[in-house]
N, C-alpha and C positions, 0 to 999 in steps of 0.2 A: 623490551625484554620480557616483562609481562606477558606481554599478547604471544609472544611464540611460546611460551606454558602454557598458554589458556587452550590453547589450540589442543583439539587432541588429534592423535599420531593418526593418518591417514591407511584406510584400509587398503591391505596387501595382497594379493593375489599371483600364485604361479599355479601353472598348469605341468603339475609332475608327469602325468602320461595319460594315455585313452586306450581302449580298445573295444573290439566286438566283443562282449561278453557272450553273447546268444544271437544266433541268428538261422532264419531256416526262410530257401527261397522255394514256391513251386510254381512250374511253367505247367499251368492244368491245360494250353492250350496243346504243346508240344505232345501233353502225353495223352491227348483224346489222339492228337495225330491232325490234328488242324492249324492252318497257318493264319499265323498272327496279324491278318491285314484286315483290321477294323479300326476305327474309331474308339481310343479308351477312354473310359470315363475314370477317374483313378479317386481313392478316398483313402485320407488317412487320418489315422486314430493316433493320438499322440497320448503320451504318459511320460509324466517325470517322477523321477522318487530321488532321495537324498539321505545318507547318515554319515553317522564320524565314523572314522577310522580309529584305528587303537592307537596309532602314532600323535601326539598333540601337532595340533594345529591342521592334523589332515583330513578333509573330508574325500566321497565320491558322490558325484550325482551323475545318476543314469536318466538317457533320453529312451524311451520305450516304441517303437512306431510300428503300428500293425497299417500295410500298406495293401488295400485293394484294388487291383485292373479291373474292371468291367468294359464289354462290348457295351456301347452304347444304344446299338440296337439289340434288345434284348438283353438276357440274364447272366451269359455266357461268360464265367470270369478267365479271366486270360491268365491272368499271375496274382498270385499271396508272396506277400515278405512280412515276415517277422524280424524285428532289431532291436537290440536290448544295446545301445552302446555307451560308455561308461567313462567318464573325466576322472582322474583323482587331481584334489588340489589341494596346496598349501596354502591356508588362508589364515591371515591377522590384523589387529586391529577393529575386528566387526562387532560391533555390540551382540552380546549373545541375544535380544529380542530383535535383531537383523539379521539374525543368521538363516532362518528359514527362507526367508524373502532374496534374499543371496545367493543361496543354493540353488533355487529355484527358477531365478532370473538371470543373474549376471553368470551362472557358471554352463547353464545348457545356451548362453547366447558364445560362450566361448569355444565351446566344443563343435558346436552345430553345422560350422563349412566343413568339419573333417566329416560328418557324418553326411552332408549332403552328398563330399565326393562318392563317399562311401555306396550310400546307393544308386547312384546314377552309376557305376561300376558294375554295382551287381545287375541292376536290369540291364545296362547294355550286355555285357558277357552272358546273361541268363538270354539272350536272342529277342529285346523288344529296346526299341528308340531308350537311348538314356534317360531315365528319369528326373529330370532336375526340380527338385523341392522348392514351394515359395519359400519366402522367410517365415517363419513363426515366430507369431506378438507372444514371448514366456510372459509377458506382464499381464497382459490379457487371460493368457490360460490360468496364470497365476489365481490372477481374482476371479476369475469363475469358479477353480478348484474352492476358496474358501469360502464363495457365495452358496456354491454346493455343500459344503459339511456344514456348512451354519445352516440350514435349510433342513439338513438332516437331522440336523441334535435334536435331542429328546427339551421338549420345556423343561424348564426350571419349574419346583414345587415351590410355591410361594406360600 
């Protein structure tokens, strides 16, 4: 009986809703007036952010994806997307020095096959092969993001 007190209450996670908060597609190939039949080289730029909500217990964390087409011969970009898309979640139980690492990790690893559909929808419908996304390592980007702000701070005056 002990040891089930000792334990502390297991972290809780619901996924109340998503959506596109932002997004903007352009087909630059469509509007030079040229067809899309090259080799793309595709590059994306990913960005997470995270805050509380006013309700307790709720946060949002946004996955940010600025996605670029390139012809692979040559300069000639084919398509730009922009995607701002957005989880809110009911989260408990998380130590608040977990909480950042939470957001950041486990809640863009939840959201993230809705947003793959999501673009592989828009470039099909926007006229080029569906896009389908690798997976993205959040715990990776994760510790980059903090290896970069701690690289950035200013020294301490000793």
């Amino acid at each position: 009986m002990a040891e089930e007190q000792a334990t502390p209450p297991q972290p809780q996670m619901r996924v109340l809703g998503q959506y596109v908060r932002d997004m903007s597609f352009e087909n630059i190939v469509a509007q030079k007036g040229a067809a899309p039949d090259v080799q793309p080289d595709v590059q994306v730029q990913v960005n997470l952010d995270a805050k509380k909500r006013p309700v307790d217990n709720q946060y949002e964390t946004a996955i940010k994806l600025n996605i670029t087409s390139k012809a692979k011969e040559g300069d000639t970009v084919l398509f730009v997307l922009e995607i701002d898309y957005v989880g809110m979640f009911h989260i408990e139980n998380v130590p608040d020095d977990q909480m950042h690492p939470f957001l950041l990790i486990e809640c863009p690893r939840m959201i993230f096959p809705f947003l793959r559909r999501v673009v592989s929808d828009i470039t099909r419908d926007g006229g080029f092969p569906p896009l389908n996304l690798e997976n993205i390592d959040f715990i990776s980007l994760y510790r980059n993001e903090i290896t970069r702000r701690q690289n950035e701070a200013p020294p301490a005056d000793t």
